[in-house]
C-alpha positions in Angstrom: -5.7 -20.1 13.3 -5.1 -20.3 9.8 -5.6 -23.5 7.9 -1.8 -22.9 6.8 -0.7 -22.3 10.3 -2.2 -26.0 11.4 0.4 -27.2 8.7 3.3 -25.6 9.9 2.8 -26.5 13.4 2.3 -30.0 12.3 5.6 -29.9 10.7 7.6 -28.2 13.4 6.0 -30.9 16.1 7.5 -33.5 13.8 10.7 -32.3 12.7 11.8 -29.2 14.9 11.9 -25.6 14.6 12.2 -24.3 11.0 14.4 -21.6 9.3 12.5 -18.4 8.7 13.4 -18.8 4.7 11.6 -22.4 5.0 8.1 -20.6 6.8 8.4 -17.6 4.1 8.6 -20.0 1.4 5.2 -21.6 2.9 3.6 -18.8 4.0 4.2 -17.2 0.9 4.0 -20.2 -2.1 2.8 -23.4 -0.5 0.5 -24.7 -3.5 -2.6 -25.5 -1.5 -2.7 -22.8 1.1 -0.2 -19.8 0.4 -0.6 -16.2 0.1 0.1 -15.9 -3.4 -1.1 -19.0 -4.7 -4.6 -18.1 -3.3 -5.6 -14.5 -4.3 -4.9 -11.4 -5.8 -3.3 -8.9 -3.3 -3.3 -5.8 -5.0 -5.3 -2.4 -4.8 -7.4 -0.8 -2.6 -9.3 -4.2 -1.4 -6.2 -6.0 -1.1 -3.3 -5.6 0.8 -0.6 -3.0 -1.0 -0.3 -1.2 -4.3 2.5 -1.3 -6.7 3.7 1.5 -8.8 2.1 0.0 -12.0 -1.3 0.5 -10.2 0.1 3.7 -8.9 -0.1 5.1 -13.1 0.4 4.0 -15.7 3.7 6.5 -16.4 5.6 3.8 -14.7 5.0 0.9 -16.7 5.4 3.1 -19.7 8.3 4.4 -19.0 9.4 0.8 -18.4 8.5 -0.1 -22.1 10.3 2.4 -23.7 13.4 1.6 -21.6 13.4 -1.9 -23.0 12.9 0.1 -26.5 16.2 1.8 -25.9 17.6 -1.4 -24.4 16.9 -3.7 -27.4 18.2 -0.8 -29.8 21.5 -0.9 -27.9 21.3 -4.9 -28.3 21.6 -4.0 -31.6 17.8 -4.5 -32.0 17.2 -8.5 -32.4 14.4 -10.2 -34.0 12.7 -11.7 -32.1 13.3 -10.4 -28.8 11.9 -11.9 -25.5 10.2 -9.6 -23.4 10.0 -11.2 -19.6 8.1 -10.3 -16.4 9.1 -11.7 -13.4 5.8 -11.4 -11.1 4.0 -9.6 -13.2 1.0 -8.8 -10.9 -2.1 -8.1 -12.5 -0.3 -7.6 -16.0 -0.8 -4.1 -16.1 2.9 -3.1 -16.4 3.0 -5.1 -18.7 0.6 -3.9 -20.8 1.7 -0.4 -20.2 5.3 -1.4 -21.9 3.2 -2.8 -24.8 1.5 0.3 -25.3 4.5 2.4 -25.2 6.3 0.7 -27.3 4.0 1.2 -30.3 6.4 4.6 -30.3 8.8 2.1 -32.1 7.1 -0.2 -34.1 10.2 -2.4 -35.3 10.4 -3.1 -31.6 7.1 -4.1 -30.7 6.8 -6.4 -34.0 10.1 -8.1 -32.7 8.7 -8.6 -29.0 7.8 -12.0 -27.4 5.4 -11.8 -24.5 6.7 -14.1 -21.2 5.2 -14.0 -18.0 7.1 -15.6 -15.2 4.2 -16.4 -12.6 3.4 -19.1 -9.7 -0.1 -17.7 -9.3 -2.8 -19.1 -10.5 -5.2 -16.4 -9.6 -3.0 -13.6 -10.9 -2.0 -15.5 -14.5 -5.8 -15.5 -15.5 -5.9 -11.7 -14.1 -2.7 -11.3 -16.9 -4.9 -13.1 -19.1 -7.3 -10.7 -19.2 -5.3 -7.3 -19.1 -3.0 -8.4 -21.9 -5.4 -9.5 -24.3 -6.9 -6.3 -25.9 -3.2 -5.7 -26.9 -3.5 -8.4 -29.2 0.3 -9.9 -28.4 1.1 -13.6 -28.0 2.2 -14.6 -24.8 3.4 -17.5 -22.4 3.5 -18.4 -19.4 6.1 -20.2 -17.1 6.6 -21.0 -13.2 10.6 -20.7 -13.0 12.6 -17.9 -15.1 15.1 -20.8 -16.4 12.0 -22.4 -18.6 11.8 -18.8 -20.5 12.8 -20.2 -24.7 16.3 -19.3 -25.1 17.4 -16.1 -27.3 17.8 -12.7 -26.4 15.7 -11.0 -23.7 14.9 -8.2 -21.7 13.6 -8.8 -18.3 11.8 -6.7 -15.7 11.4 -7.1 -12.2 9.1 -5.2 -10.0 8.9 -5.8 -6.8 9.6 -9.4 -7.0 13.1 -9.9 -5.4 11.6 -8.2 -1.9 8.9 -11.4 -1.8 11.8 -14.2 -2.0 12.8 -16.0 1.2 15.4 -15.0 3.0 17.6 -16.1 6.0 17.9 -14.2 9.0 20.9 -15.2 11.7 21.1 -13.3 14.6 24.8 -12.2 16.7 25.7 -13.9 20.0 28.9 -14.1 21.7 29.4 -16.9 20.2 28.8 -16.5 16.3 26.1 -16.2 14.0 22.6 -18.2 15.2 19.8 -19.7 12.6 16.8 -17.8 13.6 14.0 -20.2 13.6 10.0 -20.5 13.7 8.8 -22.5 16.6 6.3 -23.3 18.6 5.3 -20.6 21.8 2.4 -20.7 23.9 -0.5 -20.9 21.9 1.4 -19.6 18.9 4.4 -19.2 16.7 7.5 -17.7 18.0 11.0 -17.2 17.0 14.1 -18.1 18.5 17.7 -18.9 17.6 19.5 -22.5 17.3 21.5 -23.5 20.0 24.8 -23.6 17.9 26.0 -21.0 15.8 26.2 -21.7 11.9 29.7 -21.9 10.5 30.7 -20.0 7.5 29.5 -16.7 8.7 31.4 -13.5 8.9 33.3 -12.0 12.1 31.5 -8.6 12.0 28.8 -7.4 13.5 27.8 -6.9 17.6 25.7 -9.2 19.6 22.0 -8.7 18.8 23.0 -7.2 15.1 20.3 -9.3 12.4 22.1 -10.8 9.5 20.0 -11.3 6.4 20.8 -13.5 2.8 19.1 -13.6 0.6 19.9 -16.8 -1.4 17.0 -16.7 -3.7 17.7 -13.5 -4.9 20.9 -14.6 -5.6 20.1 -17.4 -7.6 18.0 -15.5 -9.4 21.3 -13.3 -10.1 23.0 -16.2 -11.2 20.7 -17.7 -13.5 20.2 -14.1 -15.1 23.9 -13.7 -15.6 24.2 -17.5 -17.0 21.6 -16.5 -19.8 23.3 -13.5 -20.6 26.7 -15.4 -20.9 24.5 -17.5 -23.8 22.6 -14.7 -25.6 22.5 -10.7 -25.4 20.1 -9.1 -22.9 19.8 -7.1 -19.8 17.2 -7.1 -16.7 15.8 -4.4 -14.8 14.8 -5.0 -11.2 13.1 -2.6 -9.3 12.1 -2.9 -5.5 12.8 -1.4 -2.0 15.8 -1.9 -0.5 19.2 -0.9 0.2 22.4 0.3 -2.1 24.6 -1.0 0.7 24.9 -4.6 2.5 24.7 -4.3 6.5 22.9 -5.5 9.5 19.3 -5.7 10.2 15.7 -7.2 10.5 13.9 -5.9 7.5 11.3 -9.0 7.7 7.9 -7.7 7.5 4.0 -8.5 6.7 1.7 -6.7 5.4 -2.5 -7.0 5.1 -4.8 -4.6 4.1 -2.7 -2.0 3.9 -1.6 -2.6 7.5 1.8 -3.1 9.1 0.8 -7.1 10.7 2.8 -9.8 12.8 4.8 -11.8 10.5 3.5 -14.9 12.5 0.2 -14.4 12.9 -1.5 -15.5 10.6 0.5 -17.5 7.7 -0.9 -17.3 4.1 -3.3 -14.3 4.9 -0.6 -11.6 5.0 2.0 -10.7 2.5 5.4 -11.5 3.6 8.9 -9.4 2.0 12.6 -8.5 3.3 14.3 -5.2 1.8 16.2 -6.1 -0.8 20.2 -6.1 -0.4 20.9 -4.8 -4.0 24.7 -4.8 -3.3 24.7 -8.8 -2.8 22.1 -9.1 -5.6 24.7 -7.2 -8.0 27.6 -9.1 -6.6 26.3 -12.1 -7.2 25.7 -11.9 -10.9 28.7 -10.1 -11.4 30.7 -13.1 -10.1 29.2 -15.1 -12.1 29.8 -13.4 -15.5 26.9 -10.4 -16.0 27.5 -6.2 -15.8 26.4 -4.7 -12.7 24.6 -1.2 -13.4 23.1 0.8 -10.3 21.6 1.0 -8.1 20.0 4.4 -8.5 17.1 5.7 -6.4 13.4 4.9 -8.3 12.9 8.5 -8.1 16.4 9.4 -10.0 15.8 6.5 -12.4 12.0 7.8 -13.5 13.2 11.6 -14.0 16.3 10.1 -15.9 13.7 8.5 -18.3 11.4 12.0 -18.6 8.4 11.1 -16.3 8.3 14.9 -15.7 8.1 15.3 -19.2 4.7 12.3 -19.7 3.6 13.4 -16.6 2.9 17.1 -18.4 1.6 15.5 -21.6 -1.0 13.6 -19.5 -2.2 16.4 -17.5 -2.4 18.9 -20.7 -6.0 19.1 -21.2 -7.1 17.0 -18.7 -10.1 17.6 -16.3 -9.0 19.2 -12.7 -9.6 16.0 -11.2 -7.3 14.0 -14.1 -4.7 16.7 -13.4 -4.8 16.5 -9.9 -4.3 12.5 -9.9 -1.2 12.6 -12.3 0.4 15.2 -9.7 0.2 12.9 -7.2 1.0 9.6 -8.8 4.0 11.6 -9.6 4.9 13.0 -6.4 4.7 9.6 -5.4 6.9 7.4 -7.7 9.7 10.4 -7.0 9.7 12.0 -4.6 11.3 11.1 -0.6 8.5 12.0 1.7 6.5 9.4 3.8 4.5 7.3 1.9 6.8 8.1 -1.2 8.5 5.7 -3.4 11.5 7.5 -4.8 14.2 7.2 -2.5 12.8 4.2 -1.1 13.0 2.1 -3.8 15.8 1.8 -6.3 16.4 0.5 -9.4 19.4 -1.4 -10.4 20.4 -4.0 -13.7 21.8 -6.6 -14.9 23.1 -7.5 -18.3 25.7 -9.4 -20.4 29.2 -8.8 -20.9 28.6 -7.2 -24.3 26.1 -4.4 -23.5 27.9 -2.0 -21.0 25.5 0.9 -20.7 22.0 0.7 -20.1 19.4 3.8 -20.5 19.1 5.5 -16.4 21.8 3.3 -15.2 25.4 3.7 -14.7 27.5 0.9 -14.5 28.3 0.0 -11.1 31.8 0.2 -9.7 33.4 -3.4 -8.9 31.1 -4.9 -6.2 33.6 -6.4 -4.1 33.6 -9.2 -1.2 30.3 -10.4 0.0 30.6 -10.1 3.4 28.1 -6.9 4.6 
């Protein structure tokens, strides 16, 4: 039993069963004991692999978007350049790189890292300084300086809690974390929530994401104050419908989201539609989403993928193939139709390099 696990039952002897966004929120960020607060989860000895660590074609390819972004901002001096969850720092650093193709835009940049981590900030730390840029770092996106900004996501939204309600005859039901025998277990509250909407067949999952759209909303309330746009990539789905996407993941291994709280990473597919409605109603320009495999080719990763393998040793050659194959393409273990890429941005900047402008989102109900 996991030191973090003690907690929880502790708190669900005391004051009942809890929602599963409350036990994702611990599991994932309590400050003493959770997953992310304690260790750095990525690569081989951890427990999953981003694109960024994937090659480095995808973080560059990221930078020189934000290039063409700022120069249809109308190129702004300074600019702020934000990660949300930036990992290790390496897409970041990637971005810098890259943009040294347009020097007028790397003088303008301001480096901000959004990060609850303490483990992974000082792994930042350390891959951002041979680039010799300033940077900062904050826990919350809303305590990033104010002033135009571009803002990248990846893989950021899929870690925020979510919460699930599952169909009965009678209505929508809380799913909850509680107490089994000899370990956690879920089950439903006894009274269906209110508010919820008439679709849907009994046993059909129903997942918000609230966090995500609060992130949404405080994006499209910066962007009501000064130009920018953000760029959020992750797995998920174009289109809001029904079902249990809640999953955990250690060493590289499919686990039980309840075993063992704080050792195993914890994310939801993202529900990009809700994500988009939810900044558009609250003031910012939808664009996407577009499958990550569409969005890379769109910005010429065939094209840097050749560059990098022109010379290179069979062994070089052979790895960029692959990392390619995987940011693109649809097979198992592939990225490209998995994930998708989608934006937001203020009212002023309607087109965005990769991404069309979404179509009118609509009602949120899936």
């Amino acid at each position: 039993m996991t030191p973090l696990e003690i907690l929880i039952r502790e708190m669900i002897a005391t004051e009942g069963p809890m929602p599963v966004s409350r036990y994702m929120a611990l599991a994932l960020g309590h400050p003493t004991h959770g997953y992310y607060v304690t260790r750095d989860p990525l690569g081989a000895a951890g427990d999953f692999t981003t694109a960024p660590e994937i090659s480095q074609m995808f973080g560059e390819l990221l930078g020189l978007w934000a290039a063409e972004t700022w120069t249809r901002m109308g190129r702004p001096d300074p600019v702020r350049l934000v990660e949300l969850g930036p990992g290790r720092g390496t897409l970041m650093a990637d971005a810098i790189r890259a943009a040294r193709a347009l020097p007028a835009f790397r003088d303008a940049l301001r480096l901000h890292l959004v990060e609850t981590s303490p483990v992974l900030a000082e792994a930042q730390r350390a891959r951002l300084a041979p680039s010799g840029r300033p940077a900062a770092w904050h826990p919350q996106l809303d305590e990033v300086p104010e002033g135009p900004a571009i803002i990248l996501a990846n893989e950021f939204l899929d870690a925020l809690p979510i919460r699930q309600l599952v169909r009965t005859e009678r209505g929508w039901h809380e799913r909850l974390v509680g107490l089994g025998e000899n370990r956690l277990a879920f089950g439903l509250a006894s009274e269906p929530s209110s508010g919820m909407p008439s679709g849907g067949q009994p046993g059909d999952v129903l997942e918000i994401g609230a966090a995500a759209a609060e992130v949404a909303r405080t994006l499209a309330a910066r962007f009501a104050r000064h130009p920018g746009a953000a760029l959020l990539i992750d797995y998920g789905h174009a289109r809001s419908g029904f079902g249990d996407t809640l999953q955990a993941v250690r060493r590289h291994a499919a686990t039980d989201p309840l075993a063992e709280p704080g050792e195993a990473d914890l994310t939801a597919h993202v529900d990009f539609a809700a994500f988009l409605r939810a900044g558009e109603a609250a003031g910012a320009v939808p664009h996407g989403p577009v499958r990550q495999g569409d969005f890379l080719l769109a910005l010429g990763i065939t094209a840097r993928a050749e560059r990098l393998g022109r010379g290179a040793s069979p062994d070089a050659g052979a790895n960029v193939r692959t990392a390619l194959a995987r940011l693109t393409g649809s097979g198992p273990g592939e990225m490209g139709a998995l994930f998708k890429a989608a934006a937001l941005s203020s009212p002023d900047l309607p087109d965005l390099p990769g991404l069309p402008r979404a179509a009118t989102t609509g009602k949120d109900a899936p």
